[in-house]
VOBABA-997225 format. One record per residue: x, y, z of N, C-alpha, C in turn. Coordinates in steps of 0.02 Angstrom, whole numbers. Layout:
% VOBABA-997225
+--------+--------+--------+--------+--------+--------+--------+--------+--------+
!   n_xx !   n_yy !   n_zz !  ca_xx !  ca_yy !  ca_zz !   c_xx !   c_yy !   c_zz !
+--------+--------+--------+--------+--------+--------+--------+--------+--------+
!      X !      Y !      Z !      X !      Y !      Z !      X !      Y !      Z !
...
+--------+--------+--------+--------+--------+--------+--------+--------+--------+
This chain:
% VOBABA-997225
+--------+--------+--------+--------+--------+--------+--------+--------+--------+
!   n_xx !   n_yy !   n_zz !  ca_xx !  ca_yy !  ca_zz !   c_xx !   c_yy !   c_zz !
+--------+--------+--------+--------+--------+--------+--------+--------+--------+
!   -737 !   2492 !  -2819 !   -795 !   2453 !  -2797 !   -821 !   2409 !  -2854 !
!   -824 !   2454 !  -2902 !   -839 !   2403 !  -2975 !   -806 !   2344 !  -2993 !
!   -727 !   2344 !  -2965 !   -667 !   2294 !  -2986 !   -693 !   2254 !  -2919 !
!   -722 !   2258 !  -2877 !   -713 !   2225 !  -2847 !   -778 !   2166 !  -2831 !
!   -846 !   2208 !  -2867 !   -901 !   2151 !  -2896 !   -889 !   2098 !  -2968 !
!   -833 !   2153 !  -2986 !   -826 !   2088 !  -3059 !   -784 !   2031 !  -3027 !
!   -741 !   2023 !  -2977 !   -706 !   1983 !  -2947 !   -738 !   1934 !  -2900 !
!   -790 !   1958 !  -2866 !   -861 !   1924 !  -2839 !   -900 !   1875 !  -2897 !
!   -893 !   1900 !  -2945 !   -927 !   1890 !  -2993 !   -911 !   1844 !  -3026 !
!   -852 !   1858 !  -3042 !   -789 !   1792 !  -3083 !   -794 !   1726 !  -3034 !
!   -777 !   1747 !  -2978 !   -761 !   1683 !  -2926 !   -831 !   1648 !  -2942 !
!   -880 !   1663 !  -2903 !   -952 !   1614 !  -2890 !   -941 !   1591 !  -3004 !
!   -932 !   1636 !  -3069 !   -929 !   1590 !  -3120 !   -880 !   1518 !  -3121 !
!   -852 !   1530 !  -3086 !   -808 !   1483 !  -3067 !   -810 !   1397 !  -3064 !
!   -870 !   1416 !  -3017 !   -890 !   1360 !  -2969 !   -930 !   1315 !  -3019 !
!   -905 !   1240 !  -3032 !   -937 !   1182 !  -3077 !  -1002 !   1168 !  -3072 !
!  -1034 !   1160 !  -3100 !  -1104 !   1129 !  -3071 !  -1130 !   1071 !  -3021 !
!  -1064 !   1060 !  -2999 !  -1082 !   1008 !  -2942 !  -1072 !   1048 !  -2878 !
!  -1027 !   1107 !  -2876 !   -985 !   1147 !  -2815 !  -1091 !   1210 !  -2829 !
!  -1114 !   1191 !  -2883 !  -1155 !   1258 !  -2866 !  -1224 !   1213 !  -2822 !
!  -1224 !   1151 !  -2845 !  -1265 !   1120 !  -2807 !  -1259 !   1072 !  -2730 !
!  -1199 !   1071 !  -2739 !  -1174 !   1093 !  -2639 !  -1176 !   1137 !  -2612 !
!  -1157 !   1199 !  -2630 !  -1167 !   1268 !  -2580 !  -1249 !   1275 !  -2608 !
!  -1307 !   1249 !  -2648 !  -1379 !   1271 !  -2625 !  -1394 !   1224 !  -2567 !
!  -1357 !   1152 !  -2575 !  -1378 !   1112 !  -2510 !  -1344 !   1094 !  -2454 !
!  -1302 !   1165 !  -2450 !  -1273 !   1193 !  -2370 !  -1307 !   1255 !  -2357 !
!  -1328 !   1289 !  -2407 !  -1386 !   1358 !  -2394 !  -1449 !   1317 !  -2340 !
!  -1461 !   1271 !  -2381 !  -1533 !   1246 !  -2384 !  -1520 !   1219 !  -2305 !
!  -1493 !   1161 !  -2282 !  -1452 !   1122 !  -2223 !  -1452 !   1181 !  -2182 !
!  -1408 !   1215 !  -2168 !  -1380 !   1254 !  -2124 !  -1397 !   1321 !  -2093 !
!  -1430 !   1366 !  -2173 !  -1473 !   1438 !  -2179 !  -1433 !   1477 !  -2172 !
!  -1363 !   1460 !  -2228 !  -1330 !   1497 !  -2246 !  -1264 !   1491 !  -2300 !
!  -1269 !   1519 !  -2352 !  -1205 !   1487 !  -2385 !  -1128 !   1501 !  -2357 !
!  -1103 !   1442 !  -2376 !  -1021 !   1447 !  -2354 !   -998 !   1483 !  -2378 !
!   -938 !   1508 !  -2331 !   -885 !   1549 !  -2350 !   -816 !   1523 !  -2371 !
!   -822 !   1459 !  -2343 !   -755 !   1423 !  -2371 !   -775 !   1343 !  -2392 !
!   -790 !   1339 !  -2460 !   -824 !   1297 !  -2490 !   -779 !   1227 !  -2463 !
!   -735 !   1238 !  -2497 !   -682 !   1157 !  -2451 !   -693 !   1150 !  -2419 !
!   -720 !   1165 !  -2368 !   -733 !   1102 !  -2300 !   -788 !   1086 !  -2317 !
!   -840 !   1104 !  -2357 !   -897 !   1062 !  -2359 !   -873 !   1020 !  -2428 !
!   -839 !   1032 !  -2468 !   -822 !    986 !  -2500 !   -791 !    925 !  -2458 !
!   -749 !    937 !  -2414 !   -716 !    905 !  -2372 !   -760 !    846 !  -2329 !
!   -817 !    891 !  -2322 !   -884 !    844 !  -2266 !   -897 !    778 !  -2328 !
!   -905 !    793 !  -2387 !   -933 !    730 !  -2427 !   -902 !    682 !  -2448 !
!   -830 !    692 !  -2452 !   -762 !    648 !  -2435 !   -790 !    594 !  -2408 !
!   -807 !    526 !  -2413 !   -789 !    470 !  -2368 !   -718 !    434 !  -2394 !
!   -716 !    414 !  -2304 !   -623 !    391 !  -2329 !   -601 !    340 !  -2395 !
!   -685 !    298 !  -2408 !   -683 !    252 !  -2485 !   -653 !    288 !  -2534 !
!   -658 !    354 !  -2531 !   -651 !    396 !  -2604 !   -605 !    440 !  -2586 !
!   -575 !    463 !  -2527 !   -508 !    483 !  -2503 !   -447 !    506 !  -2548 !
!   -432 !    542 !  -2591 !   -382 !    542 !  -2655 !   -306 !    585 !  -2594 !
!   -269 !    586 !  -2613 !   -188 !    589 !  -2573 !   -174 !    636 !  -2618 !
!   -156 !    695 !  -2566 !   -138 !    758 !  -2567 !    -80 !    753 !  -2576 !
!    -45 !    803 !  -2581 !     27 !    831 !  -2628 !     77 !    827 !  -2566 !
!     43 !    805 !  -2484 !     93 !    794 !  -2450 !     94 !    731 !  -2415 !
!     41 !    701 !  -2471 !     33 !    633 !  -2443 !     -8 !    584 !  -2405 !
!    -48 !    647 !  -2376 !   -108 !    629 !  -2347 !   -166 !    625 !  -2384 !
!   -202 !    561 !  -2362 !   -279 !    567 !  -2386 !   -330 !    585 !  -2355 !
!   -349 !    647 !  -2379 !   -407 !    674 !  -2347 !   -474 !    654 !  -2364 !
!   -529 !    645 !  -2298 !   -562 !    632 !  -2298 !   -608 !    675 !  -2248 !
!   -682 !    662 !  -2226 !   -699 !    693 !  -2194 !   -686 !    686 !  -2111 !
!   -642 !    645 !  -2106 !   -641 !    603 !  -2036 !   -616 !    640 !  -1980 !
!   -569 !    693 !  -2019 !   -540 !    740 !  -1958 !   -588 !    791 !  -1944 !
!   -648 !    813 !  -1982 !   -685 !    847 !  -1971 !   -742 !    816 !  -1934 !
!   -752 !    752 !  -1926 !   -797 !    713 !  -1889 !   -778 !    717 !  -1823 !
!   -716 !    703 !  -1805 !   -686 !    699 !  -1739 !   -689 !    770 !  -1699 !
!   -686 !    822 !  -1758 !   -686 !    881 !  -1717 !   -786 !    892 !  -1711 !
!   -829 !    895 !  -1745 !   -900 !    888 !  -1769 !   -918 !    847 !  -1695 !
!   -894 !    784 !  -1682 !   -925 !    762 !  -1625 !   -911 !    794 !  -1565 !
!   -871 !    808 !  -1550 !   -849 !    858 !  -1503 !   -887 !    907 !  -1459 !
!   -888 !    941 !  -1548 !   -920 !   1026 !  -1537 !  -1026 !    997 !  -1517 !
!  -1043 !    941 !  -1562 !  -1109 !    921 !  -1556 !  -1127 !    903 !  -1497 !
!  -1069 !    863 !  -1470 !  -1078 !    826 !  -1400 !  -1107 !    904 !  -1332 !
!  -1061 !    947 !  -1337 !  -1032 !    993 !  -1309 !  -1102 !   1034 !  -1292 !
!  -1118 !   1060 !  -1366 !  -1188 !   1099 !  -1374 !  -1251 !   1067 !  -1339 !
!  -1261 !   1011 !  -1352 !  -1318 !    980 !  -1320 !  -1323 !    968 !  -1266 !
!  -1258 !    964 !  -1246 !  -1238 !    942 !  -1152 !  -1255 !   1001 !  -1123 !
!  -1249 !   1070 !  -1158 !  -1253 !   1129 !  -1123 !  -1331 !   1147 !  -1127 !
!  -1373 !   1133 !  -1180 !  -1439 !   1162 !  -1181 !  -1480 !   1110 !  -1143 !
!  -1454 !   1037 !  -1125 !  -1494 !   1004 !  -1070 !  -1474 !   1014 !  -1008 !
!  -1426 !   1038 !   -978 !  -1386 !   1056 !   -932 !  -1431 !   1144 !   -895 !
!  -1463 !   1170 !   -949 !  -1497 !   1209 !   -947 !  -1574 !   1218 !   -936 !
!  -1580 !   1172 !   -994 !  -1654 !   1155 !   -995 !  -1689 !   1119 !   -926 !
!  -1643 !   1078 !   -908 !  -1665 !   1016 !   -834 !  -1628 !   1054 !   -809 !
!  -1623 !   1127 !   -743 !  -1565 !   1128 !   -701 !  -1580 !   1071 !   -633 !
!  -1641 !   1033 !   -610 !  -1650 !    996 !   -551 !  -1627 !    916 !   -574 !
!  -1612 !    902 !   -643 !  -1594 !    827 !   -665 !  -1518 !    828 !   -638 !
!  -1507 !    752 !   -596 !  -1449 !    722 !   -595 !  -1417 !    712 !   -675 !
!  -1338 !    705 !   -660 !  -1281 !    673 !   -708 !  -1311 !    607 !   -765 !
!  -1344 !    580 !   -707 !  -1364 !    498 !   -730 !  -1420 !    512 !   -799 !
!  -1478 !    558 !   -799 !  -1532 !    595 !   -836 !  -1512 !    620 !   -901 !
!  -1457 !    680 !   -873 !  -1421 !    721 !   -923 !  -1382 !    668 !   -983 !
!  -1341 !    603 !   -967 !  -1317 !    576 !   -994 !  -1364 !    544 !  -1046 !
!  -1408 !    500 !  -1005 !  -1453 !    451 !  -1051 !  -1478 !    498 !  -1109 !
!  -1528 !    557 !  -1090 !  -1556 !    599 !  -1139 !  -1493 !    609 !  -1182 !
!  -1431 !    644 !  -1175 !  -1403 !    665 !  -1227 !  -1380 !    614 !  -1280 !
!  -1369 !    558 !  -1218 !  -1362 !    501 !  -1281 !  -1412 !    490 !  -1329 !
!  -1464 !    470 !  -1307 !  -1526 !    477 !  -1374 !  -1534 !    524 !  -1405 !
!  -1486 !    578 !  -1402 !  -1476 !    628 !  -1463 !  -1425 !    622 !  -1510 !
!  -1376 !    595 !  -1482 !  -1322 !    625 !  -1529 !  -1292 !    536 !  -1541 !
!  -1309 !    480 !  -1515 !  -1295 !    421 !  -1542 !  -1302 !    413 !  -1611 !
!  -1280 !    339 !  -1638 !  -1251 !    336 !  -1713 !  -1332 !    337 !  -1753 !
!  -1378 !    275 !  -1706 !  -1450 !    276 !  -1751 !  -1465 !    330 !  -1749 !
!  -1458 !    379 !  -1709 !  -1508 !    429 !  -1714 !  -1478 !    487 !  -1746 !
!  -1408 !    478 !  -1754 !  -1365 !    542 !  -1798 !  -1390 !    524 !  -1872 !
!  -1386 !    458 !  -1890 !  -1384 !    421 !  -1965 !  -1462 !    441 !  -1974 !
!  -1527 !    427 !  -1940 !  -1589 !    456 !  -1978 !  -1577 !    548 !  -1963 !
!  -1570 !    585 !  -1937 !  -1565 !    675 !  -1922 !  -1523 !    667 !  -1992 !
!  -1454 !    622 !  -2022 !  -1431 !    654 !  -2068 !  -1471 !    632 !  -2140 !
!  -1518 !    569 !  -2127 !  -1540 !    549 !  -2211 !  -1618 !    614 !  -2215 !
!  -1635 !    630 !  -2150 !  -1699 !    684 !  -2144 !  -1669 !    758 !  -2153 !
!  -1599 !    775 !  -2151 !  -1593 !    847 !  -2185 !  -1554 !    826 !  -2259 !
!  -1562 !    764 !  -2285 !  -1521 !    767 !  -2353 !  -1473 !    743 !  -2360 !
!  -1416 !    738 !  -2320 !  -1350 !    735 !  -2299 !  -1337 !    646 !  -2357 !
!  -1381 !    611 !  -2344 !  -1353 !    546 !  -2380 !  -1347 !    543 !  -2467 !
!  -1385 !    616 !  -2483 !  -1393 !    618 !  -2571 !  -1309 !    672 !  -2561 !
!  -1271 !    684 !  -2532 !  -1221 !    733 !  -2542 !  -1152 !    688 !  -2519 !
!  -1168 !    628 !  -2485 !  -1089 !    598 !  -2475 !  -1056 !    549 !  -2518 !
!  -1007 !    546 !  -2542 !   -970 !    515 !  -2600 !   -934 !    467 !  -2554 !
!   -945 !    400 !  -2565 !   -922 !    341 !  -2545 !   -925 !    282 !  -2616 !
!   -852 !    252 !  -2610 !   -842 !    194 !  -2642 !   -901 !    128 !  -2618 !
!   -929 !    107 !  -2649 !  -1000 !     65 !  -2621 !   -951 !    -32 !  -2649 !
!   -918 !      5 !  -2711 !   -850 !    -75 !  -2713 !   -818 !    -99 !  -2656 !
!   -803 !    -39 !  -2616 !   -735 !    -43 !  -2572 !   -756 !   -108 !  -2524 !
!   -743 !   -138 !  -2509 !   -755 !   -194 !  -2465 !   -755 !   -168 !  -2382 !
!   -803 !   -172 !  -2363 !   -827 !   -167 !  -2304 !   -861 !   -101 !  -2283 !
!   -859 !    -73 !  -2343 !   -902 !      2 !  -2352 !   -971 !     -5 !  -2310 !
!  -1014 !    -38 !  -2340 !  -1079 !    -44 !  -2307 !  -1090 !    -54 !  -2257 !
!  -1032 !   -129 !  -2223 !  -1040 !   -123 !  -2166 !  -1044 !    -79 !  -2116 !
!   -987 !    -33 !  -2129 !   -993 !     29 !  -2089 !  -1047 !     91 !  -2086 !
!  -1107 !     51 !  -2032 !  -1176 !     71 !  -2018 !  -1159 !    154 !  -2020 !
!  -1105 !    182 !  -1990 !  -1129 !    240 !  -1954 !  -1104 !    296 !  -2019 !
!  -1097 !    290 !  -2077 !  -1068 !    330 !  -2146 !  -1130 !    405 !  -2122 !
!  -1186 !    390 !  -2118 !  -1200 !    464 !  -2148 !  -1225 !    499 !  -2090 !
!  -1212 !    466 !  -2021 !  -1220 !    493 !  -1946 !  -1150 !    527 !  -1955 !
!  -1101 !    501 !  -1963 !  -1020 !    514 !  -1948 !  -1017 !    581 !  -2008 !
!  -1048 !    599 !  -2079 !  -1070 !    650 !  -2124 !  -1095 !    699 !  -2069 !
!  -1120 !    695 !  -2026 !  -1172 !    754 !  -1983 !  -1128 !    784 !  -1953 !
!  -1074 !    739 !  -1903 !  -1039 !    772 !  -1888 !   -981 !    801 !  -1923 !
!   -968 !    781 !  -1968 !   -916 !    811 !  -2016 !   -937 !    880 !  -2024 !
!  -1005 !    900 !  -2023 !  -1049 !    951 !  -2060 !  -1034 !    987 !  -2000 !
!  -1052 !    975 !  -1939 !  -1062 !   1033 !  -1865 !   -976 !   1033 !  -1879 !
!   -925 !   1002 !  -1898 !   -854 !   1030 !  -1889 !   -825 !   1095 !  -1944 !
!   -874 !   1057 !  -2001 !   -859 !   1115 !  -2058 !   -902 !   1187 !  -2024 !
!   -961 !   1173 !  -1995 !   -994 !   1243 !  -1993 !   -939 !   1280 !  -1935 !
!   -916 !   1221 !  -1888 !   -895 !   1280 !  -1835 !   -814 !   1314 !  -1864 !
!   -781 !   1280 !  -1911 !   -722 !   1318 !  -1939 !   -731 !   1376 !  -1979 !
!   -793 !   1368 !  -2029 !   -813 !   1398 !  -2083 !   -846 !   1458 !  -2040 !
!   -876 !   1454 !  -1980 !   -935 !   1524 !  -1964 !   -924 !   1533 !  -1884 !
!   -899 !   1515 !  -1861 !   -874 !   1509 !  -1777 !   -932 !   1478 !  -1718 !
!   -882 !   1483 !  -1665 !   -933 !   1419 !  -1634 !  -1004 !   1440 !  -1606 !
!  -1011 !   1522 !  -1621 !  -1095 !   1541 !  -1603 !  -1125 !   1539 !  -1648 !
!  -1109 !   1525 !  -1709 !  -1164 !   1528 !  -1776 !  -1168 !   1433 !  -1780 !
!  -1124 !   1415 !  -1755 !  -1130 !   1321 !  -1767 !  -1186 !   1321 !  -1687 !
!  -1149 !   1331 !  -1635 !  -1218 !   1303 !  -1579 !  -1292 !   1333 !  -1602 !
!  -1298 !   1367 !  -1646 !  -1356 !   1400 !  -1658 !  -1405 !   1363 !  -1698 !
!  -1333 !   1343 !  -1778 !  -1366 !   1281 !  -1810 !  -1385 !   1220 !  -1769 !
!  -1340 !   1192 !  -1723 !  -1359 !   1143 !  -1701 !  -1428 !   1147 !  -1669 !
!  -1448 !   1199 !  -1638 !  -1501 !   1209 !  -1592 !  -1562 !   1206 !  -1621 !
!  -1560 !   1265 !  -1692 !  -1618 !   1285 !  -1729 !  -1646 !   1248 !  -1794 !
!  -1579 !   1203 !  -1795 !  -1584 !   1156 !  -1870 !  -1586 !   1090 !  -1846 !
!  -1552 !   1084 !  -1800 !  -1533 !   1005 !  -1802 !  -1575 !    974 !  -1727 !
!  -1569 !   1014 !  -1675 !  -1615 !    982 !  -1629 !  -1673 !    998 !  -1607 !
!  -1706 !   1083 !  -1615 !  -1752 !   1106 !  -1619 !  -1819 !   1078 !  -1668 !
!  -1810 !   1086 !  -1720 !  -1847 !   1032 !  -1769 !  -1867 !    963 !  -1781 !
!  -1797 !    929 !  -1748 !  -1832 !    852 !  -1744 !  -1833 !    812 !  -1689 !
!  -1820 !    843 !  -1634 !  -1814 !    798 !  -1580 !  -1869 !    848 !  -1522 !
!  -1902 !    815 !  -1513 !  -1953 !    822 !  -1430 !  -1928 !    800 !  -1404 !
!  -1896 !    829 !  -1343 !  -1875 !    816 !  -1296 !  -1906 !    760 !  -1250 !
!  -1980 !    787 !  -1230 !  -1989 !    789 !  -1180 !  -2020 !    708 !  -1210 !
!  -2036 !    709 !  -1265 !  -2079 !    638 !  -1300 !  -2006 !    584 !  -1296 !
!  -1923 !    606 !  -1299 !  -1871 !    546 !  -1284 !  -1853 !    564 !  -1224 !
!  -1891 !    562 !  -1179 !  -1895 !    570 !  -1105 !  -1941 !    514 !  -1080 !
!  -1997 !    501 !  -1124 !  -2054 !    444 !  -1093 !  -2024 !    392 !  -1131 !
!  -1983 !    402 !  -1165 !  -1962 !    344 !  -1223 !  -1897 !    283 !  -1203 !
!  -1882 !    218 !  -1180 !  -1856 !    180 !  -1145 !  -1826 !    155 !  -1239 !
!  -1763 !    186 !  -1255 !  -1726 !    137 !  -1308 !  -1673 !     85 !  -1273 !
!  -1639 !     89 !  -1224 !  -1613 !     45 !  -1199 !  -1659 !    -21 !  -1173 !
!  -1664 !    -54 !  -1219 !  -1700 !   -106 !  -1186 !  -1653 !   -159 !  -1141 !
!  -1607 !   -164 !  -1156 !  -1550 !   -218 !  -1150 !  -1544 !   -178 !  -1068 !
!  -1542 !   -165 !  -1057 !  -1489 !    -92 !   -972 !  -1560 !   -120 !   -933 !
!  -1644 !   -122 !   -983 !  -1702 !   -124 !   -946 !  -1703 !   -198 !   -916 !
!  -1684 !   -228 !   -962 !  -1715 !   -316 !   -933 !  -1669 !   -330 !   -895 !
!  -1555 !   -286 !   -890 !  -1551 !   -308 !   -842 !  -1559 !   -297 !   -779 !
!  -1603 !   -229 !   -780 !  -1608 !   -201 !   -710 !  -1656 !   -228 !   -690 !
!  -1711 !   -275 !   -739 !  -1763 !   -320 !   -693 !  -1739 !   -370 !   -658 !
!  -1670 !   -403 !   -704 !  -1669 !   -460 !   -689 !  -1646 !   -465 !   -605 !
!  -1598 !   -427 !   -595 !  -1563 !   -404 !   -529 !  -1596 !   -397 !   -499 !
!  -1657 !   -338 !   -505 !  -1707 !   -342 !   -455 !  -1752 !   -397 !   -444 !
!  -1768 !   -425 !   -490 !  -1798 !   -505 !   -460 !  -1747 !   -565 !   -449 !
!  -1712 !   -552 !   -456 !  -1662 !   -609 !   -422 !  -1659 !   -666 !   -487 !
!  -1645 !   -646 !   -541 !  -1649 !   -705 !   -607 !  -1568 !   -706 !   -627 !
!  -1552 !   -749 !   -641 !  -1509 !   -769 !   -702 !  -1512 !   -717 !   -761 !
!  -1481 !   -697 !   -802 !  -1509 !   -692 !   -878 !  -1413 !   -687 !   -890 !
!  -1420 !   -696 !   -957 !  -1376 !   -706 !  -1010 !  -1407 !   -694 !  -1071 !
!  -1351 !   -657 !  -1120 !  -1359 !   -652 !  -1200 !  -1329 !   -680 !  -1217 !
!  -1309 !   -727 !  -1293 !  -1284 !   -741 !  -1307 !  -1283 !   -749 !  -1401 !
!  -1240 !   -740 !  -1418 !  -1237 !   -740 !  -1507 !  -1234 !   -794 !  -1531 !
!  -1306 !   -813 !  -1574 !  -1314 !   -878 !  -1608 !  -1274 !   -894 !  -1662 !
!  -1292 !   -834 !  -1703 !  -1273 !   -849 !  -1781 !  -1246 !   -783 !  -1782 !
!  -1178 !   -789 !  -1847 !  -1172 !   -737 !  -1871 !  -1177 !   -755 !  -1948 !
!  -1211 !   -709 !  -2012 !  -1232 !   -718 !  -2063 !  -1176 !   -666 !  -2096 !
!  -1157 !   -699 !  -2151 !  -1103 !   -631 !  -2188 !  -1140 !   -629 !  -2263 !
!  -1157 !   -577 !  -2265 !  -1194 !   -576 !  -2348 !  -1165 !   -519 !  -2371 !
!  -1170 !   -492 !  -2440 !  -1129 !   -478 !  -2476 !  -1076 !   -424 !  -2461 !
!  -1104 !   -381 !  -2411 !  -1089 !   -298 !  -2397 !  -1085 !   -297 !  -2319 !
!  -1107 !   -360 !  -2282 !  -1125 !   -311 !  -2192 !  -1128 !   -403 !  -2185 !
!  -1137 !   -403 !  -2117 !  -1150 !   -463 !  -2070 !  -1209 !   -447 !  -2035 !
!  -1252 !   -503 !  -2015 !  -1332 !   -502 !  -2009 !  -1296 !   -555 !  -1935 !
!  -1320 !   -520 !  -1852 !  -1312 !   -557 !  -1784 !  -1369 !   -588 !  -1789 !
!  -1367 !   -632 !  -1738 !  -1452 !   -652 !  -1712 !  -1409 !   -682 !  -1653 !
!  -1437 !   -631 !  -1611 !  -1436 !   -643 !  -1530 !  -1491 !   -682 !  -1473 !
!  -1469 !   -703 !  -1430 !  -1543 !   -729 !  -1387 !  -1531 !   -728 !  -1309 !
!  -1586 !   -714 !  -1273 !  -1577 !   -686 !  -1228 !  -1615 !   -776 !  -1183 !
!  -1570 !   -777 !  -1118 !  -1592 !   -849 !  -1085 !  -1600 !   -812 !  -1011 !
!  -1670 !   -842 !   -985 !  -1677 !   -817 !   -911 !  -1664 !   -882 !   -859 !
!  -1652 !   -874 !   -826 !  -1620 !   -927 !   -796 !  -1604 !   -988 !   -827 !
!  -1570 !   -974 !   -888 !  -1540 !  -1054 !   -917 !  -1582 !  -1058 !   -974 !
!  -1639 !  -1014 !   -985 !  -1705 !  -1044 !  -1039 !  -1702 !   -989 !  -1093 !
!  -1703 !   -997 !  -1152 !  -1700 !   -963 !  -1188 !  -1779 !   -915 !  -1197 !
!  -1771 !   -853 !  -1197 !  -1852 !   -824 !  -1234 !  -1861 !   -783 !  -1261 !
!  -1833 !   -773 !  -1306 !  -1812 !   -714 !  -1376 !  -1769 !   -716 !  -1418 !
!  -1758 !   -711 !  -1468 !  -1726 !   -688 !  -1510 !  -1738 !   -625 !  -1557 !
!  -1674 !   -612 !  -1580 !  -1672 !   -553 !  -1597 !  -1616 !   -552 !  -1655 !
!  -1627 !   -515 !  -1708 !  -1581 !   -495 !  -1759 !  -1564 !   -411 !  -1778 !
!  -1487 !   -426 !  -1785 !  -1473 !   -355 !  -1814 !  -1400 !   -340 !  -1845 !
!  -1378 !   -294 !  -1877 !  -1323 !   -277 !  -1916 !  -1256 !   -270 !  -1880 !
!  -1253 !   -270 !  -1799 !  -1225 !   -266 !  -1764 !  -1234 !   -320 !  -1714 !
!  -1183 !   -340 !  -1655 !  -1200 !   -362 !  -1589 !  -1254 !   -344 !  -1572 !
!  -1210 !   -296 !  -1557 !  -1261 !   -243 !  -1515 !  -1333 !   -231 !  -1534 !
!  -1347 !   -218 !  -1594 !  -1425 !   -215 !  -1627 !  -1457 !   -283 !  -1595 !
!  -1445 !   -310 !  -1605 !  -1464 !   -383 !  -1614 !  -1479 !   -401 !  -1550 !
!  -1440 !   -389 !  -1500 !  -1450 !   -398 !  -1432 !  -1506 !   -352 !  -1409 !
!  -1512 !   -286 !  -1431 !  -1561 !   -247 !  -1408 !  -1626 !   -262 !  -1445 !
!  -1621 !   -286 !  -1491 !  -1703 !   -343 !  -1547 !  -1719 !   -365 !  -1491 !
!  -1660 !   -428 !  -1455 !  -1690 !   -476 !  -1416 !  -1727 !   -462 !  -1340 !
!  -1674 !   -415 !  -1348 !  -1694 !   -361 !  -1259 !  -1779 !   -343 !  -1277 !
!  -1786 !   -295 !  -1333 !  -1849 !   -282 !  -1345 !  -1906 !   -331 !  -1342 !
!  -1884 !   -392 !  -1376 !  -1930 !   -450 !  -1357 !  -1961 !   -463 !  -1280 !
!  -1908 !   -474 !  -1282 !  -1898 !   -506 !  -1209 !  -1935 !   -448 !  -1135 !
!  -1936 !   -389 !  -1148 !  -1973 !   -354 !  -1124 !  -2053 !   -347 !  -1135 !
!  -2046 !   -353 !  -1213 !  -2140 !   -370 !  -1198 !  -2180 !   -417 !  -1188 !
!  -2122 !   -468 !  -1186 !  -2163 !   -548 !  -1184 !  -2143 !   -535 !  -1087 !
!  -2119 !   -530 !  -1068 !  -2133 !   -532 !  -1005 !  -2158 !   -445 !   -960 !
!  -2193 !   -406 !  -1012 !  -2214 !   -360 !  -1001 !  -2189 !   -294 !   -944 !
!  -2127 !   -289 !   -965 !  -2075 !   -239 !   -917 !  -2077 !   -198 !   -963 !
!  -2114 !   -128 !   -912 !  -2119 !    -70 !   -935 !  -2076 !    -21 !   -915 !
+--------+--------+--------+--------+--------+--------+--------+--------+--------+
């Protein structure tokens, strides 16, 4: 028993001072330290900094993202699936989307820490652009917890850490983020025209800056900017909803 705390003992001396201050901020994250430190080493991997393994592959966190969205998607579908048993398909969808989408993965991961722990090349050309780096970290994290601790200690994190704590439900229930889906379901219902269309695209040093604009029957009455199409279109959607006051 003695040989076998000095061997406990040896291992954790082991660990560098960067490996001791990842497993306090997967203790801290998760509310519990790892048992198999590599995959959370693995989670802070971005593919910028990717180094090629002895069989050739470069690992990154990406295969753990793919499995992470999965298992995240999965969990949340089941505790709203629960929570609403009288909500239609149509309900269940929208809500879960405003959970587990890229804006809203990327602030849940810079609000538990997650953006001071991921290692990305910021040289690499087109690094920045890619908005969704420390949303796509979150899920890397729900893939490491569910290999590292199995899939009832990960739905648990997800529940008690990750959606319990920062998301009210019932407050992104009164909450309309699709603005763009809103103005076109006015437009249809009043019988209008509308069109978006992309003015400008801006390329500055790291990302591209849209500016979209939204035309109601032929007339332009908003604009909108953002890091994406898509952002940019939903700026303009947002406009365009309160200047013609669609609630």
């Amino acid at each position: 028993m003695y040989n076998f705390f000095r061997r406990i003992t040896a291992l954790k001396q082991r660990h560098s001072e960067k490996d001791k201050r990842l497993i306090t901020a997967i203790q801290t994250i998760v509310g519990s330290k790892p048992f198999n430190l590599a995959l959370y080493q693995l989670v802070t991997q971005h593919t910028s900094v990717a180094k090629e393994s002895a069989k050739g592959v470069k690992e990154s966190n990406e295969r753990l993202e793919y499995l992470g969205d999965a298992i995240l998607g999965a969990v949340v579908a089941e505790y709203l699936f629960k929570k609403f048993p009288y909500k239609d398909e149509g309900f269940l969808t929208e809500i879960r989307s405003r959970i587990v989408n890229r804006e809203s993965l990327n602030g849940l991961a810079r609000k538990i820490g997650l953006d001071k722990l991921i290692e990305v090349d910021i040289n690499r050309k087109n690094v920045l652009s890619h908005k969704s780096i420390h949303g796509d970290t979150l899920e890397a994290l729900v893939g490491a917890v569910y290999l590292d601790r199995g899939f009832k200690f990960c739905k648990r994190f997800i529940l008690r850490k990750l959606v319990g704590p920062h998301y009210n439900i019932n407050e992104l229930i009164k909450t309309t983020t699709n603005y763009k889906s809103k103005i076109i379901e006015w437009a249809q219902k009043e019988s209008h025209e509308l069109q978006f269309e992309i003015l400008e695209v801006k390329n500055k040093k790291h990302f591209k800056e849209f500016t979209a604009q939204v035309l109601l029957d032929g007339s332009p009455i908003s604009k909108g900017t953002g890091l994406s199409k898509k952002k940019a279109e939903q700026a303009a959607a947002q406009k365009s909803c309160d200047k013609l006051k669609i609630i």
